[in-house]
Each structure stands twice: as C-alpha cells, then as structure tokens.
N, C-alpha and C positions, 0 to 999 in steps of 0.2 A: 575490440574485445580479444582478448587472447587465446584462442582455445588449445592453443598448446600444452597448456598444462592443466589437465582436468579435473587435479586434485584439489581438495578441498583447500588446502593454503592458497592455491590458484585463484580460485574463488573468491575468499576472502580479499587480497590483495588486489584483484581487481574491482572488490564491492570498494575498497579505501580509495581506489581511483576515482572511479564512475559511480557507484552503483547509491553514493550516498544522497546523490542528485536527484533520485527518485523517489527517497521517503519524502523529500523537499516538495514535488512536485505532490504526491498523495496530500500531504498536510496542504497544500495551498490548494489544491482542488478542496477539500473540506471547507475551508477558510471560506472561501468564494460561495461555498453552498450556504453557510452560516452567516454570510452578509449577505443573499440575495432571498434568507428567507424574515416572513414575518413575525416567526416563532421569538419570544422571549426566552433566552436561556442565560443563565447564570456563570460566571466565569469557570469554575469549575466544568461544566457542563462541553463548553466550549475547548476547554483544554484537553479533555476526556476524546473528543470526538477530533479533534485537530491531532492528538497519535495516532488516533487509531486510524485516521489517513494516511498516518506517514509510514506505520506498520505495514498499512496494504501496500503502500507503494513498493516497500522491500520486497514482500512476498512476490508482486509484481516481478520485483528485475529479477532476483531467483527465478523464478517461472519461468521467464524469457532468456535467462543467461546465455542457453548456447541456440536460442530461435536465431533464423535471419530473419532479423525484422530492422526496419529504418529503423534510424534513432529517434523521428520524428514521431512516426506512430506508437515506437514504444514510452516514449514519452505523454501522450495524448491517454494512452492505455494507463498509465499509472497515476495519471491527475485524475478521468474519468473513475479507474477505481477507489481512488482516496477518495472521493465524494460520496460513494456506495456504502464507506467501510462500516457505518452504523449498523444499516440494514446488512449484509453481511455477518457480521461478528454475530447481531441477535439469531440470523439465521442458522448458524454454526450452533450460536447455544443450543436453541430450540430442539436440534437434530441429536444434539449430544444428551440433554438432558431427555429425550425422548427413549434415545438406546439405553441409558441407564435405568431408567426407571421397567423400561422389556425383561 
C-alpha cells in the first residue's frame, strides 16, 4: 500500500490495484453464507445479498486503507463482513429511518 500519496486519486489508484480484491472476497463470503444456509431464496434475492457483500467488502478496505494490518487478516475481515452485510445494511436502515421519523 502506498501511503505516500494521501490524496484521494491515491486512493483511488490504489483501490484499481488491490482494493478491488475485496469487494471479491465480501461477495464470496456472502456466496458461502447462501449456500450453507437452508433458506429458499430466489435468484434475485441472491443477487441482491451477493453486492451488498461486495459493497461491505469496499467499505471494508477504505476503513482499513492506511490501518497496518496483515493482508491476511484484512482479507478474513472483509469476507467475514460480506457475510453480515444483510444484517448490517437493515441495521443502517432501521437507525436511519428511526432519526427521520425523531
């Protein structure tokens, strides 16, 4: 990772290296949670829940951009949160549409 250049093209240019590896692992962490469950869901449904893995896993390596953390664990961190990202995302709503309605 480069942290030389802090700025946001920085960033970016280093998500186009690395960092696209980890919406990858978010979505296959999901993946794995929708083949190991017994739930019936619909392809849409599946599709729906397989970004929004791959979403968290972004959110993931921004979070993590300038942490020192192993590649190992940050990788393990980004598949465990693409598995959550259901419950997450509803959790977000819930908060949100709680402050709006305040």
């Amino acid at each position: 990772m480069n942290l030389d250049d802090p700025t946001l093209q920085g960033v970016v240019e280093e998500f186009k290296k690395t960092g696209w590896v980890m919406a990858i692992l978010g979505a296959i962490g999901m993946l794995a949670r929708l083949i190991l469950t017994n739930e019936k869901y619909n392809t849409i449904i599946w599709t729906r829940k397989i970004i929004a893995g791959g979403i968290v896993g972004v959110l993931c390596y921004f979070g993590f951009y300038e942490a020192d953390i192993a590649p190992l664990y940050r990788s393990v961190v980004c598949s465990i949160a693409g598995s959550i990202a259901p419950e997450l995302f509803e959790f977000i709503r819930r908060k949100f549409l709680k402050t709006v309605k305040e």
